[in-house]
N, CA, C and O atoms as a GROMACS GRO file, in nm:
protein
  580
    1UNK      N    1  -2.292  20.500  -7.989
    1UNK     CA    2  -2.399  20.486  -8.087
    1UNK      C    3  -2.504  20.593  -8.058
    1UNK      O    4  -2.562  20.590  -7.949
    2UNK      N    5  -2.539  20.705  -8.165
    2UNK     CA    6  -2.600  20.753  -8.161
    2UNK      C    7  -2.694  20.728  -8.204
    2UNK      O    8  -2.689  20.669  -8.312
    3UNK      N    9  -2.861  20.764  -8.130
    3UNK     CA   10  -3.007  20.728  -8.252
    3UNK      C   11  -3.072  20.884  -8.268
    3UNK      O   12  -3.096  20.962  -8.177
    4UNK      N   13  -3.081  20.894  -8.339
    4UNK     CA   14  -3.193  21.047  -8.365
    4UNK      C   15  -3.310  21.051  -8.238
    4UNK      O   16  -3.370  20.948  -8.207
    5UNK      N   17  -3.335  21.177  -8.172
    5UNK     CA   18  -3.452  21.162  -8.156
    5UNK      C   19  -3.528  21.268  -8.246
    5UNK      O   20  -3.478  21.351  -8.322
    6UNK      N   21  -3.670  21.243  -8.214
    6UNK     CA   22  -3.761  21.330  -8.296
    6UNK      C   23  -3.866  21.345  -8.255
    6UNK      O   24  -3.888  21.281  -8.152
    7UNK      N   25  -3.972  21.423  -8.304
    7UNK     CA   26  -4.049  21.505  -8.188
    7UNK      C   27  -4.162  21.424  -8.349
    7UNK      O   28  -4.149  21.421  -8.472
    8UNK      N   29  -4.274  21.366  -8.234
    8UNK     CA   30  -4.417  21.267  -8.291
    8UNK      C   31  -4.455  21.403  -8.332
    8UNK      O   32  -4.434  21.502  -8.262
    9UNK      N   33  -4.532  21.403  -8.489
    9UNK     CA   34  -4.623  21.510  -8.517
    9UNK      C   35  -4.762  21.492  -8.547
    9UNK      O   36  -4.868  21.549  -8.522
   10UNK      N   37  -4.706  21.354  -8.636
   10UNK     CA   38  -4.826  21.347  -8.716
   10UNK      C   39  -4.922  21.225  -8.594
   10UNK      O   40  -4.870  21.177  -8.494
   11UNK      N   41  -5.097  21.193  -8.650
   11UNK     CA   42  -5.175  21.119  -8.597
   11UNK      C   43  -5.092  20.960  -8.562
   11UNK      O   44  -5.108  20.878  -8.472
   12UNK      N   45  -4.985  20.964  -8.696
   12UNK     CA   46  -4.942  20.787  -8.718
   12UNK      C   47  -4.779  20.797  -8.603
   12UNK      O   48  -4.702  20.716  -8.552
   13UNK      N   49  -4.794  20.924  -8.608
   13UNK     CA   50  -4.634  20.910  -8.552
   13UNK      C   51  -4.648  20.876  -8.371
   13UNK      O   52  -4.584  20.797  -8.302
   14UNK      N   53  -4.753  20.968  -8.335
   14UNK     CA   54  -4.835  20.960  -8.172
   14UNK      C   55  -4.897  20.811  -8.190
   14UNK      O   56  -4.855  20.744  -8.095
   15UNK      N   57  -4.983  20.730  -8.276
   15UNK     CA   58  -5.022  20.607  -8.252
   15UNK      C   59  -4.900  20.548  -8.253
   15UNK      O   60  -4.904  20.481  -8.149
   16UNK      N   61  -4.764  20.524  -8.317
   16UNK     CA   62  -4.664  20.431  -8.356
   16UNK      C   63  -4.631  20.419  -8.244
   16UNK      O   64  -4.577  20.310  -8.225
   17UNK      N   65  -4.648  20.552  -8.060
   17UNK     CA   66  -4.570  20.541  -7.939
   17UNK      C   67  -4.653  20.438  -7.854
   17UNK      O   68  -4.605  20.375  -7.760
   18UNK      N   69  -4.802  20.427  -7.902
   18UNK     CA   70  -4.861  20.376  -7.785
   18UNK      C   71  -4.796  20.207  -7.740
   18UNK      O   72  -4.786  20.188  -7.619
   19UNK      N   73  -4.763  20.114  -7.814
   19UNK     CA   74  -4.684  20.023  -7.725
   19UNK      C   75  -4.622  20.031  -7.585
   19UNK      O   76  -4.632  19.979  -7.474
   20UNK      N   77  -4.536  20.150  -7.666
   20UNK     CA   78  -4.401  20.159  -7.578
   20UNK      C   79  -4.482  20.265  -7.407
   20UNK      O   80  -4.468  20.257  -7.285
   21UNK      N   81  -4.556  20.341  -7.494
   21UNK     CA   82  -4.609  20.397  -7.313
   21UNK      C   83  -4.720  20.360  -7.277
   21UNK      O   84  -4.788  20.431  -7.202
   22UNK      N   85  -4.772  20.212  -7.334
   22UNK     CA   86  -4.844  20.145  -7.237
   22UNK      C   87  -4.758  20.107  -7.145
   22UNK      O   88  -4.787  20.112  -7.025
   23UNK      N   89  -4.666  20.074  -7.178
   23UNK     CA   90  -4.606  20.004  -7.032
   23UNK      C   91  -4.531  20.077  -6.948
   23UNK      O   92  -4.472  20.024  -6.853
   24UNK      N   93  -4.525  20.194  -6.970
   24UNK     CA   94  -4.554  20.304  -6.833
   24UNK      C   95  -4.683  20.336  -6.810
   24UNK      O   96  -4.729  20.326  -6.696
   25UNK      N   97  -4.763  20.380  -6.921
   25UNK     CA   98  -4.922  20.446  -6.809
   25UNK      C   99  -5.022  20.293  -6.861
   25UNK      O  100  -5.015  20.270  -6.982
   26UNK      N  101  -5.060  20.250  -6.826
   26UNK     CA  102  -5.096  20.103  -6.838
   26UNK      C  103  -5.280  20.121  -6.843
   26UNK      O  104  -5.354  20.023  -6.837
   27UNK      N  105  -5.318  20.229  -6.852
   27UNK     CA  106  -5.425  20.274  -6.764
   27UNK      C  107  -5.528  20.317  -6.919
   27UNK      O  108  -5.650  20.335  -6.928
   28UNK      N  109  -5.414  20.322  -7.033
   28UNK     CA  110  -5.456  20.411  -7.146
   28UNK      C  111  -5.526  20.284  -7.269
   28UNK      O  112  -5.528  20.161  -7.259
   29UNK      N  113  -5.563  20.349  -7.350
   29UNK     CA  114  -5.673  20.255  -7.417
   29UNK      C  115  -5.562  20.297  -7.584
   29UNK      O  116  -5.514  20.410  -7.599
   30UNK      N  117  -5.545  20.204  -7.670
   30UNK     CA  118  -5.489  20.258  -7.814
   30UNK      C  119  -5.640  20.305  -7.834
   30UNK      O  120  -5.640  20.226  -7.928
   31UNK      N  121  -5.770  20.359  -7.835
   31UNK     CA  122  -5.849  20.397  -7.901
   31UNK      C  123  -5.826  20.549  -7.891
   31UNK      O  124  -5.818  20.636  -7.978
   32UNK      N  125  -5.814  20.555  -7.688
   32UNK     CA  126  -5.806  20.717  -7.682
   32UNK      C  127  -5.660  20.746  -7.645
   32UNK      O  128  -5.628  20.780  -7.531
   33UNK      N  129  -5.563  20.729  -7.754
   33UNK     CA  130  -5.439  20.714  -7.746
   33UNK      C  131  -5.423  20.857  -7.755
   33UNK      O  132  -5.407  20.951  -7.677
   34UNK      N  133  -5.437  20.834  -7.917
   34UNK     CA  134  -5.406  20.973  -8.017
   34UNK      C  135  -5.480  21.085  -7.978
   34UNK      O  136  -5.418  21.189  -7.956
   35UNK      N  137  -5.613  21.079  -7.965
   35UNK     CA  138  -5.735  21.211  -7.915
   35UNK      C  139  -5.639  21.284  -7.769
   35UNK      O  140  -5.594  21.398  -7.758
   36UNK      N  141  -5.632  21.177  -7.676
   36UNK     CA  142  -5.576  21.214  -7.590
   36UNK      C  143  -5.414  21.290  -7.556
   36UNK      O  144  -5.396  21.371  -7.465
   37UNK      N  145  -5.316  21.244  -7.646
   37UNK     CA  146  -5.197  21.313  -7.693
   37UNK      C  147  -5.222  21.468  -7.745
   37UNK      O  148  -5.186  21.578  -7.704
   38UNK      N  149  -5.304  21.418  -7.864
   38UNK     CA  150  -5.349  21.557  -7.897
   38UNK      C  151  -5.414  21.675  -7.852
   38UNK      O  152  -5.395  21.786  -7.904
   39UNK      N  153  -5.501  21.649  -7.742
   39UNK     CA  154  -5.572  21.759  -7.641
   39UNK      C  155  -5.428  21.809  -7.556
   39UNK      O  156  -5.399  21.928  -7.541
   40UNK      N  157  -5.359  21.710  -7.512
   40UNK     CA  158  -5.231  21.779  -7.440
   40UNK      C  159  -5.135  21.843  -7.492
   40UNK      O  160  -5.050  21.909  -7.433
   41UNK      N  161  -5.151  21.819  -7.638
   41UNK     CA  162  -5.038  21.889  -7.752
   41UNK      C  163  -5.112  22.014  -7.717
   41UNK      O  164  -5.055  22.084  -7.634
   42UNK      N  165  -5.235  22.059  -7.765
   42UNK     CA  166  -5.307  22.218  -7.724
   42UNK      C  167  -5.236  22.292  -7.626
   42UNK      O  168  -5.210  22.413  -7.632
   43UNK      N  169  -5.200  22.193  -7.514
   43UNK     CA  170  -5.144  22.274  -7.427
   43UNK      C  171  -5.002  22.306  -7.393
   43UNK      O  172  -4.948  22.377  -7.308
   44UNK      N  173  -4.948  22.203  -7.520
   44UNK     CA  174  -4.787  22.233  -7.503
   44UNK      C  175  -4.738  22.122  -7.470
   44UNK      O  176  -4.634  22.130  -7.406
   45UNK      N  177  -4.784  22.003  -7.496
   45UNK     CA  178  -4.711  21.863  -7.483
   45UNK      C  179  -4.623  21.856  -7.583
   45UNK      O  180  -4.637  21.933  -7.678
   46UNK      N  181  -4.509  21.755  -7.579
   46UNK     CA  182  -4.439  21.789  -7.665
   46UNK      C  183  -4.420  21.602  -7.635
   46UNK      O  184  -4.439  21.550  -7.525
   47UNK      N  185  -4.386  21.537  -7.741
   47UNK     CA  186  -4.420  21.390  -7.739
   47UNK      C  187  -4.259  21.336  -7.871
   47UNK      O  188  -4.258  21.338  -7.994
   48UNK      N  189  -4.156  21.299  -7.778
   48UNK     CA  190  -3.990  21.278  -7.833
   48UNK      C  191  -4.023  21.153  -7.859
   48UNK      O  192  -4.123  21.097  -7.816
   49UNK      N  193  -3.896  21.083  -7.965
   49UNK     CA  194  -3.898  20.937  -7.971
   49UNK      C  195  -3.765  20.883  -8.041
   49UNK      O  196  -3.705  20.914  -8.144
   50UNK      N  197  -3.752  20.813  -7.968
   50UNK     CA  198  -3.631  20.713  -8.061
   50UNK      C  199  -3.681  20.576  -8.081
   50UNK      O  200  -3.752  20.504  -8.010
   51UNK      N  201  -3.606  20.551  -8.236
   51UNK     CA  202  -3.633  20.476  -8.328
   51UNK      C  203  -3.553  20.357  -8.335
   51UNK      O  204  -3.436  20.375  -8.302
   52UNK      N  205  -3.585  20.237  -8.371
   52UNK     CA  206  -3.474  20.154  -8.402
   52UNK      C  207  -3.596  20.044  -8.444
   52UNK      O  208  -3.712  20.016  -8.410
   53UNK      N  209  -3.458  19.987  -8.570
   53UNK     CA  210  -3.552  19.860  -8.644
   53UNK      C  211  -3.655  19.935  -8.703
   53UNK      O  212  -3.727  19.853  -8.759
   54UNK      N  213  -3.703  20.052  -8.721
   54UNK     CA  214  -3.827  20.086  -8.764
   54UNK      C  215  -3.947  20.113  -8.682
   54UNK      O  216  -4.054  20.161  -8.719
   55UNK      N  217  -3.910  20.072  -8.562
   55UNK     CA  218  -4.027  20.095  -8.448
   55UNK      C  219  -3.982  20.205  -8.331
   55UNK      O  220  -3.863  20.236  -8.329
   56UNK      N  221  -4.055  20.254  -8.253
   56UNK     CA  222  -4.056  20.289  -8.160
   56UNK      C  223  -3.999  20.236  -8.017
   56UNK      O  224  -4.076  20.147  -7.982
   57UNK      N  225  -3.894  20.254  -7.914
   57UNK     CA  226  -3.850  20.191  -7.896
   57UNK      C  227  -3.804  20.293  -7.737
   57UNK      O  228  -3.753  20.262  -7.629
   58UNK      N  229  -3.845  20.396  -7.785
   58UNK     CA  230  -3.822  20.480  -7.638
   58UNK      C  231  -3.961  20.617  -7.680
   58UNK      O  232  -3.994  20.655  -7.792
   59UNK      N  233  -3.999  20.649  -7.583
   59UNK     CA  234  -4.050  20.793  -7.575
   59UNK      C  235  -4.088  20.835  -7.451
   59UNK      O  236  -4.103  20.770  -7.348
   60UNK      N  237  -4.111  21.013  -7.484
   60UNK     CA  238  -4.107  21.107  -7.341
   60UNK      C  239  -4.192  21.197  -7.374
   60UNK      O  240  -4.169  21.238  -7.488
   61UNK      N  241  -4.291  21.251  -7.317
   61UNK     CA  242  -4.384  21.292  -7.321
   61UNK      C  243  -4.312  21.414  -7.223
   61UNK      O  244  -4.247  21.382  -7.124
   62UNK      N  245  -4.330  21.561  -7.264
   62UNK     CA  246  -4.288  21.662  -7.187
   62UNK      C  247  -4.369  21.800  -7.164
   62UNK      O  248  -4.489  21.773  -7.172
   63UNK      N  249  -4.355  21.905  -7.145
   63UNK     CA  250  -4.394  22.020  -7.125
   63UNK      C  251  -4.260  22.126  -7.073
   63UNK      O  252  -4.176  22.102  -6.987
   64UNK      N  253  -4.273  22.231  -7.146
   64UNK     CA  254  -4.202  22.399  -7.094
   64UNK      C  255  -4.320  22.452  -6.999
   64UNK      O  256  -4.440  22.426  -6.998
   65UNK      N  257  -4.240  22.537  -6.918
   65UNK     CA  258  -4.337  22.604  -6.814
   65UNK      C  259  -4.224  22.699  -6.753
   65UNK      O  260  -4.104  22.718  -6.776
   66UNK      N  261  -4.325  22.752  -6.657
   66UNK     CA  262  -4.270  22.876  -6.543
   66UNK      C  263  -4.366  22.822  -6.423
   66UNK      O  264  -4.480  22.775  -6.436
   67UNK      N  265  -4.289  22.842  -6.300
   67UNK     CA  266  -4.350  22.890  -6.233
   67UNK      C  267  -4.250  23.007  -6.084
   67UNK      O  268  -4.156  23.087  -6.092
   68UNK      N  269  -4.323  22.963  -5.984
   68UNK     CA  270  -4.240  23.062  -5.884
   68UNK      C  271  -4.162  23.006  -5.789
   68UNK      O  272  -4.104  23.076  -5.706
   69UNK      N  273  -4.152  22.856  -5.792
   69UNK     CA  274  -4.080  22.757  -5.738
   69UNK      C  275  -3.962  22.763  -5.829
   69UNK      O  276  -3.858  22.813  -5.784
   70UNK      N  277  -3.964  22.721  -5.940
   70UNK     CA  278  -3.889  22.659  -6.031
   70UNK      C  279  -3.804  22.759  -6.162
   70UNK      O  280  -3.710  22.739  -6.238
   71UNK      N  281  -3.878  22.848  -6.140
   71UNK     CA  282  -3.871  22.913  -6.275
   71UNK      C  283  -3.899  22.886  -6.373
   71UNK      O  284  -4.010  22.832  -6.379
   72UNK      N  285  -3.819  22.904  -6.512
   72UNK     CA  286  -3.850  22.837  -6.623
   72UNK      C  287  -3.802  22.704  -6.638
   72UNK      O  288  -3.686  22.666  -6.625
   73UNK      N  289  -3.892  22.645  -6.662
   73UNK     CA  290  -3.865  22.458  -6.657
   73UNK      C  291  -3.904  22.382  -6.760
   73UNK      O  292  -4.001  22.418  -6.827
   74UNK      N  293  -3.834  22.262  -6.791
   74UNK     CA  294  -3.874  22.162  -6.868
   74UNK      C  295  -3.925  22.063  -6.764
   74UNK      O  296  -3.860  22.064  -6.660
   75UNK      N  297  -4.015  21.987  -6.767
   75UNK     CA  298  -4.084  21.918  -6.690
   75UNK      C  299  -4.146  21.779  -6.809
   75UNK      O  300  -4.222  21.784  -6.906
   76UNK      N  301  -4.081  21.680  -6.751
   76UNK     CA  302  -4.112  21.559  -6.829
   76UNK      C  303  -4.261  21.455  -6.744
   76UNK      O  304  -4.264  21.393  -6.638
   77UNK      N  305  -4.331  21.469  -6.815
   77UNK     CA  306  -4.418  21.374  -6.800
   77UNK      C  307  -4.497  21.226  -6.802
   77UNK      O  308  -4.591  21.176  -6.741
   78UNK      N  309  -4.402  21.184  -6.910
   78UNK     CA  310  -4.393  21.069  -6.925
   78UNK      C  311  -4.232  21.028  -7.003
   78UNK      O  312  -4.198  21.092  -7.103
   79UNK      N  313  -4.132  20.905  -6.940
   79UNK     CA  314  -4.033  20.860  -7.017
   79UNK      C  315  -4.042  20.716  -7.027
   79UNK      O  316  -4.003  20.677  -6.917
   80UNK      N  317  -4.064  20.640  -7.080
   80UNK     CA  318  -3.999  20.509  -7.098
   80UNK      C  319  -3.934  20.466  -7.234
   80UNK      O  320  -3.937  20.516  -7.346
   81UNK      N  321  -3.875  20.355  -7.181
   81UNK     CA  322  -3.811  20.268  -7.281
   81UNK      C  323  -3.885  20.126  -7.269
   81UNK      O  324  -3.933  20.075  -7.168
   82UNK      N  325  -3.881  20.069  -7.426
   82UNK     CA  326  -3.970  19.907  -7.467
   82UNK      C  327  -3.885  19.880  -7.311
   82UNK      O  328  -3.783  19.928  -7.262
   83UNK      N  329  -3.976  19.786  -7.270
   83UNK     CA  330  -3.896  19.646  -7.175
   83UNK      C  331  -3.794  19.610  -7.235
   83UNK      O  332  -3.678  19.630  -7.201
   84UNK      N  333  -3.854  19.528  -7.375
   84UNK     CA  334  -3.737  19.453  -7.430
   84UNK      C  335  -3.643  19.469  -7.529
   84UNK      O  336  -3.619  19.402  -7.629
   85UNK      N  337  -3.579  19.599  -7.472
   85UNK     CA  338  -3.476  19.661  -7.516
   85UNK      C  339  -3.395  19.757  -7.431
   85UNK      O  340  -3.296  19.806  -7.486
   86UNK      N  341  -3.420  19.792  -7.309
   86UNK     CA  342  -3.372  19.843  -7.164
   86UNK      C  343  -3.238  19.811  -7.223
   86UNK      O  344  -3.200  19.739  -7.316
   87UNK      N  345  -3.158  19.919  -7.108
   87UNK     CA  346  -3.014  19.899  -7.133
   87UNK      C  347  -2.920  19.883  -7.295
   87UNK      O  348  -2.822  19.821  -7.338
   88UNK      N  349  -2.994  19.956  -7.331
   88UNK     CA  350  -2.930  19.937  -7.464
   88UNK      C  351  -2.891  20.125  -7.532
   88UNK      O  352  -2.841  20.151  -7.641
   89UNK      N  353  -2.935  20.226  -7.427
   89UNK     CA  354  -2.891  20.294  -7.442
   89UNK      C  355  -3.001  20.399  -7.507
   89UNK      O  356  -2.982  20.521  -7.508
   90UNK      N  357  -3.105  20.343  -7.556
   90UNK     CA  358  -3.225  20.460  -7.534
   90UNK      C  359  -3.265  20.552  -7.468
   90UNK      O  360  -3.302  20.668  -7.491
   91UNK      N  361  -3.253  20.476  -7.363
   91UNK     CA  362  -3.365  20.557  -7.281
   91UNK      C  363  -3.241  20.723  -7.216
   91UNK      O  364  -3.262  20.835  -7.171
   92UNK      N  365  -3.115  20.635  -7.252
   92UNK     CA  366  -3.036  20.762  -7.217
   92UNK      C  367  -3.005  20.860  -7.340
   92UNK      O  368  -2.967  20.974  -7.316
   93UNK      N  369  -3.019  20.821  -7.457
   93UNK     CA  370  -3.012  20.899  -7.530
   93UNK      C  371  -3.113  21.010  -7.560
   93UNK      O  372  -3.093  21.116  -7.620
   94UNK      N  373  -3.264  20.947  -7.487
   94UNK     CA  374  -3.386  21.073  -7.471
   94UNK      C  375  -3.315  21.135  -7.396
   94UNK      O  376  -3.262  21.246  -7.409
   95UNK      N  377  -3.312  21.017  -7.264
   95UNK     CA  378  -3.293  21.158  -7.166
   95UNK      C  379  -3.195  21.292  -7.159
   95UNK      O  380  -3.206  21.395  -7.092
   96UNK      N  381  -3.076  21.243  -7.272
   96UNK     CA  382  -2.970  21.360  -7.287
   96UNK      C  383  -3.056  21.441  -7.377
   96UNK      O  384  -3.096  21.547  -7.330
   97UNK      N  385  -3.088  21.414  -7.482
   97UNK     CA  386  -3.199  21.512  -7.553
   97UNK      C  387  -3.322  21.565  -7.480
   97UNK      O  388  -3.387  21.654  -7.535
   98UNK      N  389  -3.353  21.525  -7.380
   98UNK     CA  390  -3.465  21.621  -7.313
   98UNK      C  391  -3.378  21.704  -7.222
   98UNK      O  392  -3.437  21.806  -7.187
   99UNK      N  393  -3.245  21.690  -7.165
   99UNK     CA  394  -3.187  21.820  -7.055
   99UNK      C  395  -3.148  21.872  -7.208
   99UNK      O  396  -3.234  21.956  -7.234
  100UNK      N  397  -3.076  21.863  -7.299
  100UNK     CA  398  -3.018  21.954  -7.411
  100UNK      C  399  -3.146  22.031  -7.447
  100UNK      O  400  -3.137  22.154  -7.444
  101UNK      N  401  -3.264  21.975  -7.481
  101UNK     CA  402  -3.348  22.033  -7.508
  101UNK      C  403  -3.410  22.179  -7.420
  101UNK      O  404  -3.445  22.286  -7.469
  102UNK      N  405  -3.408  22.139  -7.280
  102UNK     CA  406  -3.427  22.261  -7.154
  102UNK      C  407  -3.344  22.315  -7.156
  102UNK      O  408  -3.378  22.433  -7.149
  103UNK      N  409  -3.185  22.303  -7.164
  103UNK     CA  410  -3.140  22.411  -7.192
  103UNK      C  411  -3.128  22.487  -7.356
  103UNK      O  412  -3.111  22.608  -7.374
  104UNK      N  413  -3.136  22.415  -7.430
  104UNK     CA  414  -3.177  22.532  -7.528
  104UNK      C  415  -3.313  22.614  -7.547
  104UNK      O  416  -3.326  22.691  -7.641
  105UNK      N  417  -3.403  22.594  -7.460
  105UNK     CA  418  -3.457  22.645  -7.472
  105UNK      C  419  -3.491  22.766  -7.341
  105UNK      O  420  -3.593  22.835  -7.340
  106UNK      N  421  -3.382  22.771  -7.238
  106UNK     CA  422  -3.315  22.863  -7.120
  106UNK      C  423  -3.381  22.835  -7.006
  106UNK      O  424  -3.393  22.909  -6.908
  107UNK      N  425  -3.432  22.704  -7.027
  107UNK     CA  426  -3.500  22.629  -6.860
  107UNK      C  427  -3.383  22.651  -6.772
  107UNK      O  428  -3.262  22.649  -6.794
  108UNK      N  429  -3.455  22.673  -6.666
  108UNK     CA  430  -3.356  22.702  -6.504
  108UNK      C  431  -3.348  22.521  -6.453
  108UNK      O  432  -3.253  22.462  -6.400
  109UNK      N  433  -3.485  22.468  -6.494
  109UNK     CA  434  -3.454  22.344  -6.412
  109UNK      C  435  -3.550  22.243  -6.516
  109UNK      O  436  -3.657  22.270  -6.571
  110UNK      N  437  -3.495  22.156  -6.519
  110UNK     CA  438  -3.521  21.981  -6.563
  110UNK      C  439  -3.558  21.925  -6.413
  110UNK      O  440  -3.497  21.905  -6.308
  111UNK      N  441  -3.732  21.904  -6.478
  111UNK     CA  442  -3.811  21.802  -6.361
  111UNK      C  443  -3.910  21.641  -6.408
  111UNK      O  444  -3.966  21.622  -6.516
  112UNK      N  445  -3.906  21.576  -6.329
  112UNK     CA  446  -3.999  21.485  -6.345
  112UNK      C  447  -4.003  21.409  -6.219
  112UNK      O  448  -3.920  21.395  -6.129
  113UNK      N  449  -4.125  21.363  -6.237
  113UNK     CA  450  -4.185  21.256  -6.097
  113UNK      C  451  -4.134  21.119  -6.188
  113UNK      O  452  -4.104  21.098  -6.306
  114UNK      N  453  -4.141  21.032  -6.053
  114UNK     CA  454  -4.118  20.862  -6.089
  114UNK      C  455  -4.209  20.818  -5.988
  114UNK      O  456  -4.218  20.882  -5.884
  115UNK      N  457  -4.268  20.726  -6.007
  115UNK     CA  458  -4.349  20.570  -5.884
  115UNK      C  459  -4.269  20.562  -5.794
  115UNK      O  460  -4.159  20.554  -5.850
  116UNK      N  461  -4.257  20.560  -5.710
  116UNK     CA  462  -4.202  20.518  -5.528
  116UNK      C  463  -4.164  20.349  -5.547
  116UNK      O  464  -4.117  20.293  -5.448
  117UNK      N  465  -4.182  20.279  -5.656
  117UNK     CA  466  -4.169  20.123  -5.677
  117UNK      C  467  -4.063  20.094  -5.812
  117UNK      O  468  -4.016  19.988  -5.853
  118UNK      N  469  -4.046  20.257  -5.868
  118UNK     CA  470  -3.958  20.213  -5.975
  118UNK      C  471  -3.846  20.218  -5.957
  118UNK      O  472  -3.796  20.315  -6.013
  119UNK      N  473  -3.724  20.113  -5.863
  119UNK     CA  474  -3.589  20.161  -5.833
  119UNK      C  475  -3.460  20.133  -5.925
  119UNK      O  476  -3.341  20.164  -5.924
  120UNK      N  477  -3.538  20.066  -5.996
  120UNK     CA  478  -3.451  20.064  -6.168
  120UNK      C  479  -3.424  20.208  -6.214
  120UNK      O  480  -3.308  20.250  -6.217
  121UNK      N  481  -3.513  20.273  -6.244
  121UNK     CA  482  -3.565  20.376  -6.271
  121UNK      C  483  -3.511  20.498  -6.224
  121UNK      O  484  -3.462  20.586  -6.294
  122UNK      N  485  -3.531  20.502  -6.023
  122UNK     CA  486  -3.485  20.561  -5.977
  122UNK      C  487  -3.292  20.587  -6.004
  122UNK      O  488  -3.226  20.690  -5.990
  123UNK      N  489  -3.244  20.434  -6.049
  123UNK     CA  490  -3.091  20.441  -6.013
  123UNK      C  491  -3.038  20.516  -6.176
  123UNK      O  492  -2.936  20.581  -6.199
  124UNK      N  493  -3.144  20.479  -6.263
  124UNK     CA  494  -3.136  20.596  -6.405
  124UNK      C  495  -3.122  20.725  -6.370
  124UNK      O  496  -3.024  20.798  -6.380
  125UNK      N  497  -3.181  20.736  -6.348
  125UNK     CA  498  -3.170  20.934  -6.306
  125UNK      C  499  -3.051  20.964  -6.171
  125UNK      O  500  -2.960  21.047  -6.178
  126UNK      N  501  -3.078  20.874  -6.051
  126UNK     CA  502  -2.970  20.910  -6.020
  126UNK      C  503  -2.800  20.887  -6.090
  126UNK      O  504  -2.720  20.904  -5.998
  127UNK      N  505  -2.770  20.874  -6.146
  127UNK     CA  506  -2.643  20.800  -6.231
  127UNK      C  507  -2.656  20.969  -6.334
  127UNK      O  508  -2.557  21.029  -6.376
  128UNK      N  509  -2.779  21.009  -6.353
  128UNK     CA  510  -2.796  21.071  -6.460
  128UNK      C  511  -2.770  21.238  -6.343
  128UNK      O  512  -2.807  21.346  -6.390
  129UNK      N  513  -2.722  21.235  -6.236
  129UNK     CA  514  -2.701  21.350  -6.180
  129UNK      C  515  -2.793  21.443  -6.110
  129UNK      O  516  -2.778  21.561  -6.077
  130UNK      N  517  -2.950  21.315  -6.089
  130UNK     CA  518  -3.103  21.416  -6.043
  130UNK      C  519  -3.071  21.381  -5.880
  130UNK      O  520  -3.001  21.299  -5.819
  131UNK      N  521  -3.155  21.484  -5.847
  131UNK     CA  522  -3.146  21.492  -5.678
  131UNK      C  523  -3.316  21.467  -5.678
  131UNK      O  524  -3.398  21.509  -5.760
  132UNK      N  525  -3.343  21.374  -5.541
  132UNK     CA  526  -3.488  21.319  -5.494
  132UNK      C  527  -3.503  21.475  -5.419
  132UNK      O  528  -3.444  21.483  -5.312
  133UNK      N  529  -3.575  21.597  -5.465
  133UNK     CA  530  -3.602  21.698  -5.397
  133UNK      C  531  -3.733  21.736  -5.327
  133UNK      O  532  -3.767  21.840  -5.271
  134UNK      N  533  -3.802  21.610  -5.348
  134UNK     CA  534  -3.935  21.650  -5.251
  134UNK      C  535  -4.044  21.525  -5.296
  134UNK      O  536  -4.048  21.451  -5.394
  135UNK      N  537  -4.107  21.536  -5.208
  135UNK     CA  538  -4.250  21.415  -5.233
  135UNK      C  539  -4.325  21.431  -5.297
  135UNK      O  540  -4.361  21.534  -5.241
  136UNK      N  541  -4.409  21.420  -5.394
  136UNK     CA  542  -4.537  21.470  -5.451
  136UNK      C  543  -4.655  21.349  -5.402
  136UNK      O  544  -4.662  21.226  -5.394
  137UNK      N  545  -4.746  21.480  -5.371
  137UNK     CA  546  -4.888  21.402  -5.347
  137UNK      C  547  -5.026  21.422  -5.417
  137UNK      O  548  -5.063  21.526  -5.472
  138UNK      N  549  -5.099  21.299  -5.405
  138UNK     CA  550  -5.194  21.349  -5.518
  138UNK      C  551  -5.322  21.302  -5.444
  138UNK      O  552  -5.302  21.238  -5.341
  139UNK      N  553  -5.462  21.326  -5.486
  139UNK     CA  554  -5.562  21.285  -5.437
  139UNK      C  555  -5.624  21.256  -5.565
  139UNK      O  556  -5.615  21.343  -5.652
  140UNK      N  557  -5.684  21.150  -5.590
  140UNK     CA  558  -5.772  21.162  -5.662
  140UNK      C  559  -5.947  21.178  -5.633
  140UNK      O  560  -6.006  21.144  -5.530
  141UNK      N  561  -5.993  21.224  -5.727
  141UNK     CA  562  -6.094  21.289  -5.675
  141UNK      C  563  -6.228  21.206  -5.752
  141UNK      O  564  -6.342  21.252  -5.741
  142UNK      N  565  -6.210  21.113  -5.809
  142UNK     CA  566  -6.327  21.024  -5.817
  142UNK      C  567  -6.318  20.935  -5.692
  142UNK      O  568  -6.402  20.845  -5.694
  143UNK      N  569  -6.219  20.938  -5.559
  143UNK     CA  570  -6.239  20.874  -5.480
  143UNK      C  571  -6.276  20.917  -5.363
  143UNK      O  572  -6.339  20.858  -5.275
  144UNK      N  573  -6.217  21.062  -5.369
  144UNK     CA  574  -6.282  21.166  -5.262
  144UNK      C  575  -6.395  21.246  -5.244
  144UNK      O  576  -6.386  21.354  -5.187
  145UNK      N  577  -6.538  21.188  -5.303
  145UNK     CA  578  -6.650  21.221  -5.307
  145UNK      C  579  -6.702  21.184  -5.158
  145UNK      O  580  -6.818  21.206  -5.126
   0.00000   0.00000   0.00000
């Protein structure tokens, strides 16, 4: 079973995702949903989705880049799928459309971080052929004053 994906354009198409990636970034408000999508679109966000029933039901929030580690890369920033619809084959059908997507567009490498607590998650990507290649660390800096 195939589902389309499609790339959010419009204001209604970026509000229709916020359900589904509250419950990955949990942190986000539906007020500064859309404002906030859209400042990252400026910079090359690119915001996928699959559909079913009429709703939203998976999305991935991504970016193209270079650097001197990696080369040219697709780098995903945000993926989930609804809770209550897991395993039904979404969340793999982004994810084949986001590596198809890096390579058509001549990425050297497909990246993304995961939570250290998501091992559901983790056993997705591994199954999906990713290697755990390094730690990422972060500071935040409203705490390091």
């Amino acid at each position: 079973m195939t589902m389309p994906v499609r790339l959010a354009e419009t204001d209604a198409d970026i509000a229709a995702c916020f359900d589904v990636m509250a419950q990955l970034r949990t942190h986000l408000s539906r007020d500064e949903f859309v404002p906030r999508v859209r400042r990252q679109m400026a910079a090359g966000y690119r915001l996928a989705v699959v559909e079913a029933d009429a709703r939203v039901v998976a999305a991935a929030g991504y970016r193209l880049g270079e650097n001197l580690a990696w080369g040219r890369f697709l780098y995903v920033d945000d993926l989930v799928t609804d809770q209550t619809v897991r395993s039904r084959g979404h969340g793999q059908e982004l994810f084949d459309w986001l590596v198809a997507a890096a390579r058509a567009t001549k990425c050297d490498q497909f990246h993304l971080d995961s939570g250290v607590q998501r091992f559901d998650t983790h056993r997705f990507y591994l199954r999906n052929r990713m290697r755990i290649t390094s730690h990422h660390f972060s500071l935040s800096l409203a705490d390091a004053r």
